[in-house]
C-alpha positions in Angstrom: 0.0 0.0 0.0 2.9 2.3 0.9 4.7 1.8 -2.4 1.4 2.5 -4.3 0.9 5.9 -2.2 4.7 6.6 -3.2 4.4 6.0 -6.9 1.1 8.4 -7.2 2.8 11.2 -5.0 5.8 10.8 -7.4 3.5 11.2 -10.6 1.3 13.8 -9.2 4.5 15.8 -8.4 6.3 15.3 -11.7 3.3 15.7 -13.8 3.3 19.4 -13.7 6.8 19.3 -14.4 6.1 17.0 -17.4 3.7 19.7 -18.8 5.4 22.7 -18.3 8.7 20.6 -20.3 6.5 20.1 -23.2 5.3 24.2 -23.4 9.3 24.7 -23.3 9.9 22.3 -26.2 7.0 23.7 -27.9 8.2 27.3 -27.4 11.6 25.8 -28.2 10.6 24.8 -31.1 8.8 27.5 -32.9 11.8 29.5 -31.9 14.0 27.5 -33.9 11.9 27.5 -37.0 10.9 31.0 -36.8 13.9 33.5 -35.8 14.3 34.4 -32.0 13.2 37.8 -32.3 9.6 37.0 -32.4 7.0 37.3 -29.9 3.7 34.7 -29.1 0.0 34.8 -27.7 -1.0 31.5 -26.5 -4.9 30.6 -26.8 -6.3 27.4 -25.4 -9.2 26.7 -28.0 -12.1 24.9 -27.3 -12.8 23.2 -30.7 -16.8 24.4 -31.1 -19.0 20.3 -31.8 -19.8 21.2 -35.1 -16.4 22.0 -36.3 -15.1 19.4 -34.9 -17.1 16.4 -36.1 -17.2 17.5 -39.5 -13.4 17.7 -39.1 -13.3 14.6 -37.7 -15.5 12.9 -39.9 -13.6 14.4 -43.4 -10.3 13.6 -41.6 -10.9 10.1 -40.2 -9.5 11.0 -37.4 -11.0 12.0 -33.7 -9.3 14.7 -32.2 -7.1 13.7 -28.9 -9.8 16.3 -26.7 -12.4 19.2 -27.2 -9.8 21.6 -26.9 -6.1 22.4 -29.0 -3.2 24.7 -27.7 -2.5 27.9 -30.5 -0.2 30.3 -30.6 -0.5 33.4 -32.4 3.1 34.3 -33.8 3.9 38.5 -34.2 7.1 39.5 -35.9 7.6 43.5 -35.0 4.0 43.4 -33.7 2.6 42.1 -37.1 0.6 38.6 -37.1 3.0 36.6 -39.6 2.2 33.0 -38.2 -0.6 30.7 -36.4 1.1 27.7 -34.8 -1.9 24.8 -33.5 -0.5 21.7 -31.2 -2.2 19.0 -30.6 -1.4 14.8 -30.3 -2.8 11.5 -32.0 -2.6 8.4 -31.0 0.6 6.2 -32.0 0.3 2.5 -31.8 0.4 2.4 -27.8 0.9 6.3 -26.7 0.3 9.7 -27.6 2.5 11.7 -30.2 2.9 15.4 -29.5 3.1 17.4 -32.8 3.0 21.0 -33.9 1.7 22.5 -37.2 3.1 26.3 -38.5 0.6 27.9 -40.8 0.8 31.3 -42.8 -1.9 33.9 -42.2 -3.5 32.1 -45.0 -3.9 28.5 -44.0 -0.9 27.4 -45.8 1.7 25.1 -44.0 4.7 26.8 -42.9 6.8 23.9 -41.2 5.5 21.0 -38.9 7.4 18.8 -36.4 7.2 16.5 -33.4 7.3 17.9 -30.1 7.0 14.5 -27.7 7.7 11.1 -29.4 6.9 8.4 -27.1 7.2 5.3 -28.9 9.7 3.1 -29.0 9.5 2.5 -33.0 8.4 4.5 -35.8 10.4 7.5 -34.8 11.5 8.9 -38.3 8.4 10.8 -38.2 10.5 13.1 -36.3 12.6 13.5 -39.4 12.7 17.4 -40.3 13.3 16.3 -44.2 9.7 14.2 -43.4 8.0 16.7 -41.9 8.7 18.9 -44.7 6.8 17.4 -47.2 3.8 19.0 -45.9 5.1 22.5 -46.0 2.8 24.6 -48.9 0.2 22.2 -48.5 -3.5 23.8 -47.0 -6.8 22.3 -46.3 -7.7 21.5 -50.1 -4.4 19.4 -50.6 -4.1 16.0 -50.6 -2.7 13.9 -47.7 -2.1 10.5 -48.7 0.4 8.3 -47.9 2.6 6.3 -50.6 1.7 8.9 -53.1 1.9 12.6 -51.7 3.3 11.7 -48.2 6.5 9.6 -48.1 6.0 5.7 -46.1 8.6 5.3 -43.5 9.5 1.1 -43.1 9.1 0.4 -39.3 6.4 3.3 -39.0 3.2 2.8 -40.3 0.8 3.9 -38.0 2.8 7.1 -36.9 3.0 8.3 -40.7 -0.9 7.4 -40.5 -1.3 9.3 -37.6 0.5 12.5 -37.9 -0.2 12.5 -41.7 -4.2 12.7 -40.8 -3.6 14.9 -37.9 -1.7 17.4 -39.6 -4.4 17.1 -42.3 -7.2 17.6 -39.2 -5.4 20.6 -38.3 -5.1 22.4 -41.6 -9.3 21.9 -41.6 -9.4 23.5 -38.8 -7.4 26.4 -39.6 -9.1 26.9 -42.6 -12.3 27.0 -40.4 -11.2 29.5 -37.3 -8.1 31.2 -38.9 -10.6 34.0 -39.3 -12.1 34.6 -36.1 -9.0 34.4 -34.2 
């Protein structure tokens, strides 16, 4: 009973920390594909039902909750960039990915932000990720043809190829309003 109460202390304790590590690779991260000298507003956006089964449902993919984490990107107080993270399910565990859009929708850059598997990482492969740069919501997303196969990763290519897709569709939806 003891060693139970001591392993949920430990997780409850190092969750937060867990958390905040992924905002500083995410904030990590943009900063390395966008220049240093930029600056960020962070929106936690509840996905409204509608929009989200429709995106779902023209996707096939669910998203991973009702809500995704955006960051509006200024350079010299202008709005150059929208940046929208999310996850989707690998085989066994979640995969943390980020998505770098233009004012206009268009993909900017994409990459992994939390890889937790223990196969199928060359999805974290910047010269993979950038076959989706210049691609927007009415672009096709399919893999063996526009999207490259990786051997040993199936179902992470599947993933992050239809999440990346989910979030371009959304985008396209709010970029707008936001």
């Amino acid at each position: 009973m003891k060693k139970i109460l001591i392993i949920i202390l430990l997780a409850a304790v190092n969750f937060p920390a867990a958390s905040a590590s992924i905002k500083e690779d995410t904030e990590s991260l943009i900063r390395e594909k966008l220049g240093d000298s930029i600056t960020t507003e962070f929106i936690k956006y509840e996905i409204p039902k509608d929009i989200k089964k429709q995106i779902e449902t023209e996707s096939r993919q669910k998203f991973y909750g009702d809500f995704v984490y955006i960051y509006k990107v200024f350079q010299n107080n202008k709005f150059q960039n929208l940046v929208i993270v999310d996850n989707v399910y690998g085989k066994s565990m979640p995969i943390t990915f980020l998505v770098i859009y233009d004012t206009s929708g268009v993909i900017y850059s994409s990459g992994i932000i939390k890889y937790r598997e223990q196969y199928g990482g060359g999805v974290k492969s910047g010269e993979w990720n950038k076959q989706f740069n210049g691609k927007d919501h009415k672009s096709v997303y399919e893999v063996g043809k526009d999207i490259s196969a990786i051997s040993g990763a199936t179902i992470s290519v599947n993933s992050i190829t239809r999440g990346i897709k989910k979030l371009t569709l959304l985008v396209n939806k709010i970029k707008d309003s936001l």
